[in-house]
N, CA, C and O atoms as a CHARMM CRD file, in Angstrom:
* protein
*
  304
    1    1 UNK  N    -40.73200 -67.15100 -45.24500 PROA 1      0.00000
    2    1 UNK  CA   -41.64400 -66.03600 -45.04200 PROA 1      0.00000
    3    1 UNK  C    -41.01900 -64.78500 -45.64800 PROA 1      0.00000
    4    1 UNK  O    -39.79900 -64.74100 -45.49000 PROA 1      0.00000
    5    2 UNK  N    -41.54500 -63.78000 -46.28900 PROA 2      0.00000
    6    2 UNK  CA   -41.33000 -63.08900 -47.27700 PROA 2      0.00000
    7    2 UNK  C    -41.76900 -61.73900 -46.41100 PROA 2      0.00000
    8    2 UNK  O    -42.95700 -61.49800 -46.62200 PROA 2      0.00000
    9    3 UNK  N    -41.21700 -60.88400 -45.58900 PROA 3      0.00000
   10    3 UNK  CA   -41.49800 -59.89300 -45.04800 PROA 3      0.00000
   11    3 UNK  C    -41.83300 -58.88800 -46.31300 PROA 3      0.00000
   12    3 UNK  O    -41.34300 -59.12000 -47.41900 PROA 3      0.00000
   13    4 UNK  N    -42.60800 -57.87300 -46.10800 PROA 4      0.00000
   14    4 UNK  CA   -43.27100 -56.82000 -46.40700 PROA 4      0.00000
   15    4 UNK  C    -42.29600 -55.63800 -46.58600 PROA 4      0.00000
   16    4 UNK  O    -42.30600 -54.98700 -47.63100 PROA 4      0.00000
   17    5 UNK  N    -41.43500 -55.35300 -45.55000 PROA 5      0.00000
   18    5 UNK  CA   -40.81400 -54.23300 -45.50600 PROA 5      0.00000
   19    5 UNK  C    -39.52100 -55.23000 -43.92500 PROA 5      0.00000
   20    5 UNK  O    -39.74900 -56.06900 -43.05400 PROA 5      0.00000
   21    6 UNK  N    -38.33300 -54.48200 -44.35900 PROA 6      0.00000
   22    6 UNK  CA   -37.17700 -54.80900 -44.00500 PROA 6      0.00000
   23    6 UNK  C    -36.39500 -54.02800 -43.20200 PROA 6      0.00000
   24    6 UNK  O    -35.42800 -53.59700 -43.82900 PROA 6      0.00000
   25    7 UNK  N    -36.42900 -53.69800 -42.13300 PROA 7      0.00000
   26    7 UNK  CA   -35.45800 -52.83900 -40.99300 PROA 7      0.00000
   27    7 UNK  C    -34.27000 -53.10500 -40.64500 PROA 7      0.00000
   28    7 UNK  O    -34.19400 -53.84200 -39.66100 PROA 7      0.00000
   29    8 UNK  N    -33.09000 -52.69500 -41.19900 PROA 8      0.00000
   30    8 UNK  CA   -31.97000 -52.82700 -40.60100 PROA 8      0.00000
   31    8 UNK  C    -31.57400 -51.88900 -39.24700 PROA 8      0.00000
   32    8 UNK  O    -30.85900 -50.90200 -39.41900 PROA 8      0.00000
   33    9 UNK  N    -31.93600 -52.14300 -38.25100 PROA 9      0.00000
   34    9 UNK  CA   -31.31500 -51.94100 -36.79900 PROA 9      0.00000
   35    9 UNK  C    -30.18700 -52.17900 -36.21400 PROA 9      0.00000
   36    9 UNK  O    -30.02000 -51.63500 -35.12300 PROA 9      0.00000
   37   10 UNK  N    -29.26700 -52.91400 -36.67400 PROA 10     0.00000
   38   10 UNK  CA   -27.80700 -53.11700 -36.61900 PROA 10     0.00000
   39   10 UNK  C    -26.76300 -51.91300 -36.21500 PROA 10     0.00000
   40   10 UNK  O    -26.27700 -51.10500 -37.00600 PROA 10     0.00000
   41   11 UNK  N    -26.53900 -51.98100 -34.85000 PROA 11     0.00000
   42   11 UNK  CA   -25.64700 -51.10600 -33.82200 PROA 11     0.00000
   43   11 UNK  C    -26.39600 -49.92400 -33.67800 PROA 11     0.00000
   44   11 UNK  O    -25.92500 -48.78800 -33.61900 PROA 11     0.00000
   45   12 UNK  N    -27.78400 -50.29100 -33.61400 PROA 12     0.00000
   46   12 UNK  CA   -28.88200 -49.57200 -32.50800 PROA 12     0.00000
   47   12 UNK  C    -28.49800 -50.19500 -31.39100 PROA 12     0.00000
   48   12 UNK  O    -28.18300 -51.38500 -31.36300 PROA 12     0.00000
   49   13 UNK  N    -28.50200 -49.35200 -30.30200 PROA 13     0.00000
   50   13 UNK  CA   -28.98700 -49.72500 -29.04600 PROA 13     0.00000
   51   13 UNK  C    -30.71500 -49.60100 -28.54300 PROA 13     0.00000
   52   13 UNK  O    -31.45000 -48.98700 -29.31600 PROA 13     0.00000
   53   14 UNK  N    -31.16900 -50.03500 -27.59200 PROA 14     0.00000
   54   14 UNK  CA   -32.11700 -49.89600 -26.42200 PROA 14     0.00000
   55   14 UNK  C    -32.44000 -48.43400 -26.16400 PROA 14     0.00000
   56   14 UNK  O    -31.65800 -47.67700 -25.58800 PROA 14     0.00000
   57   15 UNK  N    -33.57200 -48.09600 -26.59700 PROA 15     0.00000
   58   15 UNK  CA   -34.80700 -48.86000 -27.01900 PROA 15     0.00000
   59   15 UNK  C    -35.09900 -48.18100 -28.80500 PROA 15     0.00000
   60   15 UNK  O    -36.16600 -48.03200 -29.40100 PROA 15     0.00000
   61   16 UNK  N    -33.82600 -47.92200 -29.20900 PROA 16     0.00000
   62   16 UNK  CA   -33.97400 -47.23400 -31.15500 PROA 16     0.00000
   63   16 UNK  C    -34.16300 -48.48300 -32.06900 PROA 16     0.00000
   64   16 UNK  O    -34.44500 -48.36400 -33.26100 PROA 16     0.00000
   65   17 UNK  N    -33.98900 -49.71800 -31.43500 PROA 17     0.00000
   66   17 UNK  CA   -34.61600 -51.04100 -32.60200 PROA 17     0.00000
   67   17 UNK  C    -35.90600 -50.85600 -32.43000 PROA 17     0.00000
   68   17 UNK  O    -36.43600 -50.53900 -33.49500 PROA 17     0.00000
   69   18 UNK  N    -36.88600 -50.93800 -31.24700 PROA 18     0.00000
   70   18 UNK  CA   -38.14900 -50.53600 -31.19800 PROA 18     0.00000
   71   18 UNK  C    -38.88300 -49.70800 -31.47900 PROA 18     0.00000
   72   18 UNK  O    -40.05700 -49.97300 -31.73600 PROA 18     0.00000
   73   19 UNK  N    -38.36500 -48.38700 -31.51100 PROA 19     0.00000
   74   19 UNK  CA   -38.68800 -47.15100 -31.84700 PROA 19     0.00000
   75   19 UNK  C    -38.82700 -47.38000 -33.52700 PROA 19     0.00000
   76   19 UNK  O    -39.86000 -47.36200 -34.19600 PROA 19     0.00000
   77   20 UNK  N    -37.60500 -47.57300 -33.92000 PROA 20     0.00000
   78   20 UNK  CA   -37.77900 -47.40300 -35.73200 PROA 20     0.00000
   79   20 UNK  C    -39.09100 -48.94600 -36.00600 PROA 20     0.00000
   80   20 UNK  O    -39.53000 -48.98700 -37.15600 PROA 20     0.00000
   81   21 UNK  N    -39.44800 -49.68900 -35.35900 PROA 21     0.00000
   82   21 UNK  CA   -40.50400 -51.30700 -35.07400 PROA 21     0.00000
   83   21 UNK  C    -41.73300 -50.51300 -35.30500 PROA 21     0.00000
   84   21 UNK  O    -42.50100 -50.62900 -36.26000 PROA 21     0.00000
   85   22 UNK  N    -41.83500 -49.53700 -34.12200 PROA 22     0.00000
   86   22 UNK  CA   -43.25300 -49.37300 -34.46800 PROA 22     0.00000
   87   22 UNK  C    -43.41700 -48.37700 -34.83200 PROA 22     0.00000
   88   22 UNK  O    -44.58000 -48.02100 -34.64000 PROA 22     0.00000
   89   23 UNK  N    -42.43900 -47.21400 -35.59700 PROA 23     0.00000
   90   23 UNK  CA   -42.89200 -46.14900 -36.23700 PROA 23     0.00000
   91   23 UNK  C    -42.91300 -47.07800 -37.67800 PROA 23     0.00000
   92   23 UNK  O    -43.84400 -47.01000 -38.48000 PROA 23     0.00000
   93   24 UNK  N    -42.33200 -47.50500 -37.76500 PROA 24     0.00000
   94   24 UNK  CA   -42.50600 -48.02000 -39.46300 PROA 24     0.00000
   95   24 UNK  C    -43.57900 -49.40900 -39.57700 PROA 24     0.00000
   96   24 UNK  O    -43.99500 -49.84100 -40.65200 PROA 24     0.00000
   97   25 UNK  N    -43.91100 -49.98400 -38.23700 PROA 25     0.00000
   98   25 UNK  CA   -45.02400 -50.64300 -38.50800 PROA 25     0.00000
   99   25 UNK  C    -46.65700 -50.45000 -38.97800 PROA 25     0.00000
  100   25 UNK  O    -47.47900 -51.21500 -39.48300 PROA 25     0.00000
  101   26 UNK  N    -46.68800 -49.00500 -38.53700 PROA 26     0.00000
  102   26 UNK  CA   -47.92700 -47.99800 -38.72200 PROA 26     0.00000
  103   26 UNK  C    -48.34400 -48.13100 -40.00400 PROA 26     0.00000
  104   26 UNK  O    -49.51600 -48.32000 -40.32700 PROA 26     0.00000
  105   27 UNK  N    -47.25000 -48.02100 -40.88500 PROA 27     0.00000
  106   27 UNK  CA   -47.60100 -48.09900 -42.17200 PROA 27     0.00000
  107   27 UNK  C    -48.03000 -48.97400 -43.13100 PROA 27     0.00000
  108   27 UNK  O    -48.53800 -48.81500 -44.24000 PROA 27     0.00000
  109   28 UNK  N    -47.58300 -50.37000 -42.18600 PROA 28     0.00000
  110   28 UNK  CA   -48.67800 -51.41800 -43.13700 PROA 28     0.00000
  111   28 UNK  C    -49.77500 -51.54400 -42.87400 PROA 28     0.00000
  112   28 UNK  O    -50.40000 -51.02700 -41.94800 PROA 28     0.00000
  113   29 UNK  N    -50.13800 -52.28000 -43.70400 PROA 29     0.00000
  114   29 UNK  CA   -51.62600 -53.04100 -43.72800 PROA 29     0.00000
  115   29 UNK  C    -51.71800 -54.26200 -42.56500 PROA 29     0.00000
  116   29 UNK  O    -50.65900 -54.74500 -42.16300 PROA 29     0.00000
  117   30 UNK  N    -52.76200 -54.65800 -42.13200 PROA 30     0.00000
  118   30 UNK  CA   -52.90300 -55.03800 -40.97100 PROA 30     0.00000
  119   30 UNK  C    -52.69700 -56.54800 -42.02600 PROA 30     0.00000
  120   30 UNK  O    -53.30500 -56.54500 -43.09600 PROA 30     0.00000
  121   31 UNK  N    -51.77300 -57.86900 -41.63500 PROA 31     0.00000
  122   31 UNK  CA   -51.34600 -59.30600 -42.31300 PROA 31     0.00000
  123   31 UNK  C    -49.96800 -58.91200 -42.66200 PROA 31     0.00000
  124   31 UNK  O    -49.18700 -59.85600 -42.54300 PROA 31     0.00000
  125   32 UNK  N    -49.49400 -57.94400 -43.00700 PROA 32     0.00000
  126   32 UNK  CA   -48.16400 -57.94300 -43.50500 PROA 32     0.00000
  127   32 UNK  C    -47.09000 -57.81700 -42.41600 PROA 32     0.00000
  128   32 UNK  O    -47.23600 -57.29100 -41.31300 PROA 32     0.00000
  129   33 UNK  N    -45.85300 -58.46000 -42.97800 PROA 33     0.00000
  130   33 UNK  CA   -44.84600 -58.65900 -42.01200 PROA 33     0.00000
  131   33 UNK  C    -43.76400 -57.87100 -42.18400 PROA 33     0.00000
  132   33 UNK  O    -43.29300 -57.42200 -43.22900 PROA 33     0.00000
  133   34 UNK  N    -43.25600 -57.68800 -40.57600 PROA 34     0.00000
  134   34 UNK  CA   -41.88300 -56.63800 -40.81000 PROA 34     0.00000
  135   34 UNK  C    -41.03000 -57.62200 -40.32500 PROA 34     0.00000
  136   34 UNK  O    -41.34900 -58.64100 -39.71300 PROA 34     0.00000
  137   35 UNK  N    -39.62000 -57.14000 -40.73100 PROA 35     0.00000
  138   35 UNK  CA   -38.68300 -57.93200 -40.21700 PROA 35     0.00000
  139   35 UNK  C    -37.70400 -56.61200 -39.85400 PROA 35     0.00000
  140   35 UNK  O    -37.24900 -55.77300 -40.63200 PROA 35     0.00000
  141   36 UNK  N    -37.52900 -56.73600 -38.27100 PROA 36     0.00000
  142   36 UNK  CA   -36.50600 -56.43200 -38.20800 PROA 36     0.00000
  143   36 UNK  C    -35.14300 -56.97200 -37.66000 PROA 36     0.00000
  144   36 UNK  O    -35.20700 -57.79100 -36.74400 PROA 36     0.00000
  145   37 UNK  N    -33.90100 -56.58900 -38.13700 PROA 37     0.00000
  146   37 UNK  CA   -32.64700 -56.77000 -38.03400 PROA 37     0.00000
  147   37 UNK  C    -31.99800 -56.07400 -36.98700 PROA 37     0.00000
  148   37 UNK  O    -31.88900 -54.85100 -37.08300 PROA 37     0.00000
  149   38 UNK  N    -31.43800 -56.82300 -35.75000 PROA 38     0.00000
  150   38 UNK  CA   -31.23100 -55.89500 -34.58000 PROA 38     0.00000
  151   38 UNK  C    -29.74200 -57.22000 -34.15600 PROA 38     0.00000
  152   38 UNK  O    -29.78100 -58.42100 -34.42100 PROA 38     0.00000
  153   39 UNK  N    -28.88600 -56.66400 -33.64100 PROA 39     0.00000
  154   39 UNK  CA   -28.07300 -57.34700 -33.03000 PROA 39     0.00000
  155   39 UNK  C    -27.63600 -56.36900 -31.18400 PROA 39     0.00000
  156   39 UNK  O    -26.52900 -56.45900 -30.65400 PROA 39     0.00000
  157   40 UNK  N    -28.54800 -55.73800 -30.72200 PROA 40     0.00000
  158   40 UNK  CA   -28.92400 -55.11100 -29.45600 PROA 40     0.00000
  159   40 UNK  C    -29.65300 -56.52700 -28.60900 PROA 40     0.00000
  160   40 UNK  O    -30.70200 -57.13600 -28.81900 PROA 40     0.00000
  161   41 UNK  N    -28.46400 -56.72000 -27.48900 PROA 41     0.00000
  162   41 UNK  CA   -28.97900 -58.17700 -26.48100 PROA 41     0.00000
  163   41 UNK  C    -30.34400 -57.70100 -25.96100 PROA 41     0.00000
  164   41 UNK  O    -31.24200 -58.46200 -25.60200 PROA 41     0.00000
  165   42 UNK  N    -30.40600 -56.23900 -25.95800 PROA 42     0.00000
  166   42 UNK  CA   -31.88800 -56.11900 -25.12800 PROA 42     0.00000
  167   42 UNK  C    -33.07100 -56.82100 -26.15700 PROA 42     0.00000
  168   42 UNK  O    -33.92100 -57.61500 -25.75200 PROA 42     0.00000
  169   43 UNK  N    -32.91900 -56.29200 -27.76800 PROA 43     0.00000
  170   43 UNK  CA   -33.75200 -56.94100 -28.23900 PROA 43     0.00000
  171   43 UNK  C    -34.95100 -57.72200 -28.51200 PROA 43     0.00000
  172   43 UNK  O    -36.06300 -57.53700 -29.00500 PROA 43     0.00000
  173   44 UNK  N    -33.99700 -59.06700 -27.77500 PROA 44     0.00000
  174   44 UNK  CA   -34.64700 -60.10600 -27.22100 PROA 44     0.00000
  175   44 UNK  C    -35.64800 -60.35300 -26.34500 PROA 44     0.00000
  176   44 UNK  O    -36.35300 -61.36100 -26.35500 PROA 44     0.00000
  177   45 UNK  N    -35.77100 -58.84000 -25.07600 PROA 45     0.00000
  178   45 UNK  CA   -36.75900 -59.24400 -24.38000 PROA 45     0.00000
  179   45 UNK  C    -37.53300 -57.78000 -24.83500 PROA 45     0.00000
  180   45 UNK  O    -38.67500 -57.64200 -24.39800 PROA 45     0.00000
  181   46 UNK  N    -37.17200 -57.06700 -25.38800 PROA 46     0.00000
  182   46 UNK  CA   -37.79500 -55.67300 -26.03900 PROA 46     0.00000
  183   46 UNK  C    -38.88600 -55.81900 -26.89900 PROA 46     0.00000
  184   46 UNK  O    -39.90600 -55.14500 -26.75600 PROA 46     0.00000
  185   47 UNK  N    -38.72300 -56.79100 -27.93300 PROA 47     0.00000
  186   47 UNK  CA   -39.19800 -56.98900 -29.32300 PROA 47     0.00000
  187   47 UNK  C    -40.47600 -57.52400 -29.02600 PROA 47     0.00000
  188   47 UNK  O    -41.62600 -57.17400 -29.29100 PROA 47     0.00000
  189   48 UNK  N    -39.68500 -58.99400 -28.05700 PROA 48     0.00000
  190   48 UNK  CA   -41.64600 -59.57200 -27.70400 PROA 48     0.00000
  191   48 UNK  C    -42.51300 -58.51900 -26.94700 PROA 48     0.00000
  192   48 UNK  O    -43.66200 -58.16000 -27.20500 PROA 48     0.00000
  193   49 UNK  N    -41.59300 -58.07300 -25.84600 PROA 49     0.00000
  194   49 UNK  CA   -42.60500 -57.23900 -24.94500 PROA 49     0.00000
  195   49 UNK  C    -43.41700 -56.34000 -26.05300 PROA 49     0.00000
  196   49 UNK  O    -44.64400 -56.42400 -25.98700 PROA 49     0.00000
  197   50 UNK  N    -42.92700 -55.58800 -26.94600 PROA 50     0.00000
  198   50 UNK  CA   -43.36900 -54.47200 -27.68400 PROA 50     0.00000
  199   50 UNK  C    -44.64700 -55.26300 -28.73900 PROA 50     0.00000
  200   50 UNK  O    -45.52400 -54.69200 -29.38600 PROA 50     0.00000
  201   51 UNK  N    -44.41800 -56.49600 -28.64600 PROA 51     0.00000
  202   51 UNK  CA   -45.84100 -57.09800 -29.60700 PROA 51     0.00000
  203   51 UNK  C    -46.73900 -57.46100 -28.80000 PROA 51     0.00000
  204   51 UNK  O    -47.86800 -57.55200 -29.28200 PROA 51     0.00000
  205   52 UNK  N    -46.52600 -57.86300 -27.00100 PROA 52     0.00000
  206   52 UNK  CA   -47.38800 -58.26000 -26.17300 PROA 52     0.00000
  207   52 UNK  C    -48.16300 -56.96800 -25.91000 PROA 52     0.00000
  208   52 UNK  O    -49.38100 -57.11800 -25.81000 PROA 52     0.00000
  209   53 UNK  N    -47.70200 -55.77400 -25.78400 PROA 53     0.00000
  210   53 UNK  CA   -48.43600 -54.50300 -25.24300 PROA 53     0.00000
  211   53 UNK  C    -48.79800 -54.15100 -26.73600 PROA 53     0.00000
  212   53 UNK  O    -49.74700 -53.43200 -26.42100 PROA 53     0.00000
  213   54 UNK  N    -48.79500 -54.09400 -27.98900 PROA 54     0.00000
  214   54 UNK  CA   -49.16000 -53.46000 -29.21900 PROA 54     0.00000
  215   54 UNK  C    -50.26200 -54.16300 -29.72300 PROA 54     0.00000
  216   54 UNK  O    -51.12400 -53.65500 -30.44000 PROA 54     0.00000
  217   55 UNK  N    -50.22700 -55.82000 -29.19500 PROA 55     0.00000
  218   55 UNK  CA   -50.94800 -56.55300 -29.96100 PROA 55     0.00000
  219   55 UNK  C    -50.61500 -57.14600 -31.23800 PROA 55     0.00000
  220   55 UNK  O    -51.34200 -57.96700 -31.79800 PROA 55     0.00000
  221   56 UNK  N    -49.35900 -56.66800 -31.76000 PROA 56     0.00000
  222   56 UNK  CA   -48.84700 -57.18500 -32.77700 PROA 56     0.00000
  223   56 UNK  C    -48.85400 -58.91600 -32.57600 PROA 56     0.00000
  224   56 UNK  O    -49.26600 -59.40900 -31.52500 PROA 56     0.00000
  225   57 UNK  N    -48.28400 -59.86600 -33.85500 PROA 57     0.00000
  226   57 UNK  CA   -48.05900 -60.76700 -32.86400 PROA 57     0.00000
  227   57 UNK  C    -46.08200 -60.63900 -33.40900 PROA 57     0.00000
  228   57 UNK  O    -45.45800 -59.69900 -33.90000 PROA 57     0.00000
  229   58 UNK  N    -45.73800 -61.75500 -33.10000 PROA 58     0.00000
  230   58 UNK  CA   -43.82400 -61.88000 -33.02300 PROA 58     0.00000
  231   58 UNK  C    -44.28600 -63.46800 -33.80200 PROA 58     0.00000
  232   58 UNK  O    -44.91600 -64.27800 -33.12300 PROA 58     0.00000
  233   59 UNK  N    -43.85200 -63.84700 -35.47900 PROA 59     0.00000
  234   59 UNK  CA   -44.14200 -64.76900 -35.83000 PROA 59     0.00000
  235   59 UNK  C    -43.38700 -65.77700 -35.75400 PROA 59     0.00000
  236   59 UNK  O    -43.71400 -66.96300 -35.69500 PROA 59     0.00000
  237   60 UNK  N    -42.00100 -65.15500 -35.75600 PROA 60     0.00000
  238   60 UNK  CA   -40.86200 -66.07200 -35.45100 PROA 60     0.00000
  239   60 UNK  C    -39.17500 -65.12100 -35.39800 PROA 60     0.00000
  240   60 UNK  O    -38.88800 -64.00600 -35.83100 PROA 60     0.00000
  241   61 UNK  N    -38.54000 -65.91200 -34.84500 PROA 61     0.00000
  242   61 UNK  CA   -37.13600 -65.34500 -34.70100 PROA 61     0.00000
  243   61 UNK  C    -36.01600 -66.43600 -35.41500 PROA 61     0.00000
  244   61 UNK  O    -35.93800 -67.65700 -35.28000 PROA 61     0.00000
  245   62 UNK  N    -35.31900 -65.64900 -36.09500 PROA 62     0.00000
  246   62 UNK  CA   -34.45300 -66.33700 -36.31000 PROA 62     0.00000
  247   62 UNK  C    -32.78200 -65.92000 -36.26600 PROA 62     0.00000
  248   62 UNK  O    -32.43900 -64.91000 -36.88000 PROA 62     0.00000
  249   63 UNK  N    -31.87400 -66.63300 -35.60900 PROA 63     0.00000
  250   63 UNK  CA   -30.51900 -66.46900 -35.36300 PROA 63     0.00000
  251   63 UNK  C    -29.44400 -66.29500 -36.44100 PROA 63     0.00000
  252   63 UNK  O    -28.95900 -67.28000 -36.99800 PROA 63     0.00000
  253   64 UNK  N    -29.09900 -65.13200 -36.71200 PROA 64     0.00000
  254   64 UNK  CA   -28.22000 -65.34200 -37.75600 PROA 64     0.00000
  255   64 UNK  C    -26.94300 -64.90300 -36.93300 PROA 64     0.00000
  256   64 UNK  O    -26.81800 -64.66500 -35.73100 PROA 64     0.00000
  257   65 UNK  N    -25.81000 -64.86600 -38.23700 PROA 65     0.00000
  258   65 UNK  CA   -23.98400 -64.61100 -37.39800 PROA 65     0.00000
  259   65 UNK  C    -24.03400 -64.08800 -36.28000 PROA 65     0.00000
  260   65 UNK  O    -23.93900 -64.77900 -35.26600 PROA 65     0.00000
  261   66 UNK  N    -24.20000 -62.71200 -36.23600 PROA 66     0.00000
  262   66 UNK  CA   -24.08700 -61.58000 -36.06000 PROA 66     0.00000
  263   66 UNK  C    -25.02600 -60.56000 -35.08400 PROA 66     0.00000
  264   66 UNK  O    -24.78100 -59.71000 -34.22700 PROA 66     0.00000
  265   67 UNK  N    -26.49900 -61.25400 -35.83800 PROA 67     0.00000
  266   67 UNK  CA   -27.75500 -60.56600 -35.40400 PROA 67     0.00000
  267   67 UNK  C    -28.73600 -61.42900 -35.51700 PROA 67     0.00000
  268   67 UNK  O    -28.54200 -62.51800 -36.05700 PROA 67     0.00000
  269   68 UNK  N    -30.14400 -61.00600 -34.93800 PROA 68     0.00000
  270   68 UNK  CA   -31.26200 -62.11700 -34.63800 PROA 68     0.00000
  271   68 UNK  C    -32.27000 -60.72300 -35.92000 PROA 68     0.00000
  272   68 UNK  O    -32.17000 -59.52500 -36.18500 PROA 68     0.00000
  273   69 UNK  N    -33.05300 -61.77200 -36.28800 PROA 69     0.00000
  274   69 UNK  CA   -34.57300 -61.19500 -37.29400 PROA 69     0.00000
  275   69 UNK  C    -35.55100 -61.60300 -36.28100 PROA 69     0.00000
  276   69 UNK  O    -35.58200 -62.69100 -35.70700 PROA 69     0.00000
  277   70 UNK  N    -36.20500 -60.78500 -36.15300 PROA 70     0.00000
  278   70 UNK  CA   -37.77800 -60.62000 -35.52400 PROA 70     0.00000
  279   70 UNK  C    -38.26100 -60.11200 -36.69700 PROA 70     0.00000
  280   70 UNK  O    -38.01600 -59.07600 -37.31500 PROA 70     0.00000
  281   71 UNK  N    -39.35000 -61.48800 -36.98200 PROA 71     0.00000
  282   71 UNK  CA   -40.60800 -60.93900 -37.95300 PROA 71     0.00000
  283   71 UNK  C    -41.90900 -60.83600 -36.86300 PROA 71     0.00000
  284   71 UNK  O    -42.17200 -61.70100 -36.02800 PROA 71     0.00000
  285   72 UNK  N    -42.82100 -59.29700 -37.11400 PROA 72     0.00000
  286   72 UNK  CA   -43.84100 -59.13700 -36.73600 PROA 72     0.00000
  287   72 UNK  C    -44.72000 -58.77200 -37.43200 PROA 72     0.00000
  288   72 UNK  O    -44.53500 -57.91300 -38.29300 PROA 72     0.00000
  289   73 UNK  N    -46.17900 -59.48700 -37.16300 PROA 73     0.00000
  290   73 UNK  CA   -47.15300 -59.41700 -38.42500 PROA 73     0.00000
  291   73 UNK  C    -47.95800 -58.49600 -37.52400 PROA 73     0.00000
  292   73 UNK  O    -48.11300 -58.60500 -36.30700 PROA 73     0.00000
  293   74 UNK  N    -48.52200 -57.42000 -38.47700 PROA 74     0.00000
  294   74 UNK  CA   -49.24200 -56.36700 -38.07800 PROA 74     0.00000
  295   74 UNK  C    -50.89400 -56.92200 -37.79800 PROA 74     0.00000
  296   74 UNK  O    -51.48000 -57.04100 -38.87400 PROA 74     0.00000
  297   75 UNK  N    -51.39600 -57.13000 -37.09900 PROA 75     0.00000
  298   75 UNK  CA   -52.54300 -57.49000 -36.34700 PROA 75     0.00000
  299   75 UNK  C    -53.39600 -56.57600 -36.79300 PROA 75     0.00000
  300   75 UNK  O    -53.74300 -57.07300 -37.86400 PROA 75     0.00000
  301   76 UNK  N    -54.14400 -55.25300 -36.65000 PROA 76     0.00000
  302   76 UNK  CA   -54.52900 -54.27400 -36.73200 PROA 76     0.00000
  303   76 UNK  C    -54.53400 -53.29100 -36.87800 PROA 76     0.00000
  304   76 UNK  O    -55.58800 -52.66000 -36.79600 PROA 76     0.00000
């Protein structure tokens, strides 16, 4: 999957991975995907919550070294 636009969040804390999520999600087009890059443990339960209340959806996660990618596809 080929994200749209690319967020590095890396040694953000709670809640500035989310914050920079959905100020820079505004700007796509509703199908395109963001990915962001966060290694913040809150993250994990931040990221979904923030697509369950936005409506976004959370397309997938994936585990890397260091840090986890949350791709979210802009819904509307």
């Amino acid at each position: 999957m080929e994200p749209t636009l690319t967020i590095d969040a890396r040694g953000l804390l709670c809640p500035l991975p989310v914050l920079k999520l959905q100020k820079r999600i505004k700007s796509l087009a509703a199908g395109n995907v963001l990915e962001l890059i966060a290694d913040d443990p809150a993250a994990v339960i931040d990221v979904p919550h923030y697509c369950n209340e936005s409506g976004n959806e959370l397309v997938k996660t994936e585990e890397r070294e260091t840090s986890t990618a949350y791709f979210v596809r802009k819904i509307a």
